[in-house]
C-alpha positions as CSV (number, residue, x, y, z in Angstrom):
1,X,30.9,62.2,18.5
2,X,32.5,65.6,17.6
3,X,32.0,68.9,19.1
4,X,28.9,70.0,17.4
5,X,27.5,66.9,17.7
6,X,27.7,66.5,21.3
7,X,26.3,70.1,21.9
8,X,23.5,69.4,19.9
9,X,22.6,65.9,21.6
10,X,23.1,67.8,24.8
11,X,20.6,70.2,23.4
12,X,18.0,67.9,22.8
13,X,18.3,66.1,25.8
14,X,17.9,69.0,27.5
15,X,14.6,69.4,25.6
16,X,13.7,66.2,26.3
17,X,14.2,66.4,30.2
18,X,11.5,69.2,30.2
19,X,9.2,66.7,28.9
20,X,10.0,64.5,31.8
21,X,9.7,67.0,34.1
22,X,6.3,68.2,33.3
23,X,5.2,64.5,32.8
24,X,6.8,63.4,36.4
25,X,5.0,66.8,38.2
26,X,1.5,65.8,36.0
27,X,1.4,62.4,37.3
28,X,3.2,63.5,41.0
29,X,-0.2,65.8,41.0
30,X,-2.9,63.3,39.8
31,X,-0.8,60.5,42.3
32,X,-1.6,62.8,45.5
33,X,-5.2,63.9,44.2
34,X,-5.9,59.8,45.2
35,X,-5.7,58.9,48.8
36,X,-3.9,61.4,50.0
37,X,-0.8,59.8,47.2
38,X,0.8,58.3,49.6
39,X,0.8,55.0,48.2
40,X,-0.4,52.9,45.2
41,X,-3.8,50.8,45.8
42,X,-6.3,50.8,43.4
43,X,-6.7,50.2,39.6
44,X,-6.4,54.1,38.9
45,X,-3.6,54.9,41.8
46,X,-1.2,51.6,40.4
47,X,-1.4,52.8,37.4
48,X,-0.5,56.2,37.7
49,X,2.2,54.7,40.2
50,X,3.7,52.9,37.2
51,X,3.6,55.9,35.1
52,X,5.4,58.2,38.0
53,X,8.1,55.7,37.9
54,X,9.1,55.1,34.4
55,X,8.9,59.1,34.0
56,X,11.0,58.6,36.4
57,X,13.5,56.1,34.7
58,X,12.6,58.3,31.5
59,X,14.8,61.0,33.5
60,X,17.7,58.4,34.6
61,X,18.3,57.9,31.2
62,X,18.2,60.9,29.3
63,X,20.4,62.4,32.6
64,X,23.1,59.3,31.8
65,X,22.6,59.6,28.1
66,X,23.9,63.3,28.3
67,X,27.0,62.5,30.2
68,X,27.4,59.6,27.8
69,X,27.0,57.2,30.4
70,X,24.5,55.0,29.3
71,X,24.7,51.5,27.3
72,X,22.7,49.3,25.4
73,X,22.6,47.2,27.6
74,X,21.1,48.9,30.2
75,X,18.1,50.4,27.8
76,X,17.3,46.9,27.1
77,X,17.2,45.7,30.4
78,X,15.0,49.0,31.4
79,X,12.6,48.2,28.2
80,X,12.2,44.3,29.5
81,X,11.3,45.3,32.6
82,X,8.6,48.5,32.0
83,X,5.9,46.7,30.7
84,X,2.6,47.2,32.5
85,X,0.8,43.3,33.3
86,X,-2.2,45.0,34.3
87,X,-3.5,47.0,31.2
88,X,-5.0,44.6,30.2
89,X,-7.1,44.7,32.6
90,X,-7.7,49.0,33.0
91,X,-11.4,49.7,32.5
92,X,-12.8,53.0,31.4
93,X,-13.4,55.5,34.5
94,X,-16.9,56.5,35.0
95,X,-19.7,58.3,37.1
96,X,-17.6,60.6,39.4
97,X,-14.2,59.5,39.1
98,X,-14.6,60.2,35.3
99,X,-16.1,63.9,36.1
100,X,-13.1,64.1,38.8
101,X,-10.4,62.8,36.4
102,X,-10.9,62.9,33.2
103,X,-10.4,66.2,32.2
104,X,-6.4,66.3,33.7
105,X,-5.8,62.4,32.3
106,X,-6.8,64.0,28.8
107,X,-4.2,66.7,29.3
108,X,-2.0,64.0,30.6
109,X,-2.6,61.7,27.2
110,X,-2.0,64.9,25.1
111,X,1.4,65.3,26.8
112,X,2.4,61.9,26.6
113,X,1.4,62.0,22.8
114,X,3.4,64.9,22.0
115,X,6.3,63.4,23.5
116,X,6.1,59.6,21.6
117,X,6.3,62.1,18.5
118,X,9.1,63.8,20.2
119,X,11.2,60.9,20.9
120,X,9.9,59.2,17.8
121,X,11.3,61.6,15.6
122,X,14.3,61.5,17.1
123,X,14.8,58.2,17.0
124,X,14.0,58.6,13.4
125,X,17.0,61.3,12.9
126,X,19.6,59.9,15.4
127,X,22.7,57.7,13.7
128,X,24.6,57.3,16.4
129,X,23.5,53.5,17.8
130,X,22.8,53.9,20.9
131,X,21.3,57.5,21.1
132,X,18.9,55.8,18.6
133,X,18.0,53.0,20.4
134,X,17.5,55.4,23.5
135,X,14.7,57.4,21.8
136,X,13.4,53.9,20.6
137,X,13.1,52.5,24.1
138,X,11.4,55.9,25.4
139,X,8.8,56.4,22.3
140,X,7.8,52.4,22.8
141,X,7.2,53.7,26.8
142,X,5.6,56.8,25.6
143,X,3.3,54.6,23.6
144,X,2.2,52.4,26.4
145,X,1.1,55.1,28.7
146,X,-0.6,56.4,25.4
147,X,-2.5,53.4,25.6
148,X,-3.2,53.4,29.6
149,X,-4.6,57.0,29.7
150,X,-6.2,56.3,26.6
151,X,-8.0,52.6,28.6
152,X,-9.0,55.1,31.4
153,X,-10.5,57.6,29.3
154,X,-12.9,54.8,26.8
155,X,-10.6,55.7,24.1
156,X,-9.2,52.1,23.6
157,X,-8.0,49.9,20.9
158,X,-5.5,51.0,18.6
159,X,-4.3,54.6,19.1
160,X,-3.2,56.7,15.4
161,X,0.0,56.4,16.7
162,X,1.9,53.5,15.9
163,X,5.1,52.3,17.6
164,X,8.7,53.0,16.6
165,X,9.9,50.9,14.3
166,X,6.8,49.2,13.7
167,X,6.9,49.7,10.2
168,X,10.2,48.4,9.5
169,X,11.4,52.2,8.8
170,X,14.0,54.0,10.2
């Protein structure tokens, strides 16, 4: 990667770390709002637990992807172990914890949205291997809290975003 090219990757990296950031303090918030936060019981609190975390591995790798530490290897052992086993089982909120949080896990599913077409179109425009890969791995994690928030809010089934890749195109 030449000069230019690494100062704009570093560029958008730094872009995408402020999405992290605002996604890690949104669900920090939500996770204290429940219990006090200080730990993960409950359909909504494990959930937004889960999410905390891989905003949190979201950061890891974009920080090691800007210092060009960060394999192939490694994304695909982080995207083999992210997936959620319980969304399957996530049931639209209602009565009061629906009036309570609703309104901030809408805000929270606009943000994540924005960011899967962030990292999607990056994806999309990378041709360096691994960079692309990278924003692959974090739009297909963008997409499944897409579809948690979306599960706690009655929006489920397919979302009008699909995944990267999914088509086939690059």
């Amino acid at each position: 990667m030449g000069p230019l090219s690494r100062w704009i990757f570093s560029r958008v990296v730094k872009s995408a770390l402020v999405f992290e950031t605002e996604a890690i303090e949104t669900y920090r918030r939500l996770q204290e709002g429940l219990e006090g936060g200080r730990s993960c019981g409950g359909h909504l609190a494990d959930s937004l637990c889960h999410l905390l975390e891989e905003e949190r591995q979201h950061w890891e790798i974009l920080s090691r992807a800007s210092v060009g530490k960060l394999g192939v290897e490694e994304l695909e052992r982080v995207l083999d172990g992210h997936m959620y086993r319980a969304i399957g089982g996530i049931r639209p909120l209602e009565g009061e914890d629906r009036e309570r949080w609703g309104g901030e896990l809408a805000e929270a599913l606009a943000q994540e949205e924005k960011t899967y077409i962030f990292y999607s179109n990056l994806r999309r425009m990378s041709k360096i291997p691994v960079v692309k890969r990278a924003f692959e791995v974090l739009a297909h994690m963008e997409k499944e809290h897409i579809d948690i928030l979306r599960a706690f809010l009655g929006r489920g089934g397919p979302s009008a975003l699909s995944a990267p890749g999914a088509s086939g195109a690059s």
